[in-house]
C-alpha positions as CSV (number, residue, x, y, z in Angstrom):
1,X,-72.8,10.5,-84.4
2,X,-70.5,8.0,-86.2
3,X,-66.8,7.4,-85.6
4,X,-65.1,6.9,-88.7
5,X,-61.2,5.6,-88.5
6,X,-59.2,6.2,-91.8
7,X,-55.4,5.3,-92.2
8,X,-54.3,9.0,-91.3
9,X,-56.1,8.6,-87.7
10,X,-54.4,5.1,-87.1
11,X,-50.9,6.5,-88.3
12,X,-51.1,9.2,-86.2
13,X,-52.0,7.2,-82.8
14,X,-49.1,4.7,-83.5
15,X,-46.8,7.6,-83.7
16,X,-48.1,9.4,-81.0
17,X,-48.0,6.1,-79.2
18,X,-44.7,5.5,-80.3
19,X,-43.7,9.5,-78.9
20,X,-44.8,8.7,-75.8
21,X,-43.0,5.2,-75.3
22,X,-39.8,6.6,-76.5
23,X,-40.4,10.0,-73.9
24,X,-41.4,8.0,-71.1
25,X,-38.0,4.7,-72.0
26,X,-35.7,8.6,-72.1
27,X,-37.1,9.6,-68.7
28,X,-36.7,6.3,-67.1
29,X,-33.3,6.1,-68.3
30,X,-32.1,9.7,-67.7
31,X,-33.2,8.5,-63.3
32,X,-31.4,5.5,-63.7
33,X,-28.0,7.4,-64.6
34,X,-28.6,10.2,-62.4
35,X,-28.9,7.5,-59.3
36,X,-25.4,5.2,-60.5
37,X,-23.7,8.3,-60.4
38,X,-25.1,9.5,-56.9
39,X,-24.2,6.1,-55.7
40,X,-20.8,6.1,-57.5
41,X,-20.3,9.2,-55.4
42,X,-21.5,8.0,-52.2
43,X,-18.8,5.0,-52.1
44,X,-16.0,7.1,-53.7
45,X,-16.8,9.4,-50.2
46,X,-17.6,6.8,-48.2
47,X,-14.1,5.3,-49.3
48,X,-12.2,8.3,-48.8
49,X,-13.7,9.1,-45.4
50,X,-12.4,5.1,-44.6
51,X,-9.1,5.6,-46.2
52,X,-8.8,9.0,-43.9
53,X,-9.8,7.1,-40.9
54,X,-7.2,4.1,-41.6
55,X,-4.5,6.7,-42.3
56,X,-5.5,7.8,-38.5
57,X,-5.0,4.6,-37.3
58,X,-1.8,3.7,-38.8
59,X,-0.3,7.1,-38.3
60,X,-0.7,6.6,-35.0
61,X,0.7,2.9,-34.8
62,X,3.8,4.1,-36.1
63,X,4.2,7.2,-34.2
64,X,4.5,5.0,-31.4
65,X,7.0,2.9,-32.7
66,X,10.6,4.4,-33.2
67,X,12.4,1.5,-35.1
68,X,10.1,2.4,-38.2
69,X,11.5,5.6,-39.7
70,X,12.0,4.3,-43.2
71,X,8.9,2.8,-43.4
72,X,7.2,5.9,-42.5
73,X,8.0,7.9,-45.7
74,X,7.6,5.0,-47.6
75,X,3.9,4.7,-45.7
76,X,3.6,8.6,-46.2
77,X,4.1,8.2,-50.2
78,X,1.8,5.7,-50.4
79,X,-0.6,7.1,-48.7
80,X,-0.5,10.1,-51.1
81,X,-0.5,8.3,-54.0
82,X,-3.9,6.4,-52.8
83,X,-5.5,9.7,-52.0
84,X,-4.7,11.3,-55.4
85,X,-6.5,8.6,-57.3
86,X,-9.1,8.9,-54.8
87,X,-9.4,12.3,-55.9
88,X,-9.1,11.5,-59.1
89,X,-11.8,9.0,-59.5
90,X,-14.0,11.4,-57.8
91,X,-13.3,14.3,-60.1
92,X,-13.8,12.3,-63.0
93,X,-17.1,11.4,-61.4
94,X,-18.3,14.6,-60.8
95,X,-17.2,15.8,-64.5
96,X,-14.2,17.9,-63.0
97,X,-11.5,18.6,-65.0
């Protein structure tokens, strides 16, 4: 039995070559992204399960001081504008409109 390799055989093994490179670079790729963003929405949780817990903490703080009134509100606001980007970042994360 003879092997016999003409152009047409060695054109079609580079591109079939070339197919399964280009599948396999997709695949490897397509994991990559999938994991940042998994990560990206492990910290923005992590972070707004810390921010929660330091809201905790300083609410408290300053329920126990009464010379602070002012402050409060202006604490409060703050607060709400730190969670909203929170939530923001996280619903641009997860595609959410």
């Amino acid at each position: 039995m003879q092997f016999i390799v003409d152009g047409k055989t060695i054109l079609t093994a580079v591109i079939g070559a070339l197919w399964f490179i280009t599948i396999a670079a997709c695949g490897a790729w397509i994991k990559r992204v999938s994991s940042d963003r998994k990560e990206l929405r492990d910290d923005l949780q992590e972070l707004a399960d810390s921010f929660a817990q330091y809201r905790e903490t300083v609410a408290r703080e300053y329920a126990q001081r009464s010379e602070v009134r002012d402050e409060r509100n202006e604490t409060r606001e703050m607060f709400v504008r730190i969670e909203a980007k929170i939530n923001e970042l996280y619903n641009h994360v997860m595609g959410k409109k």
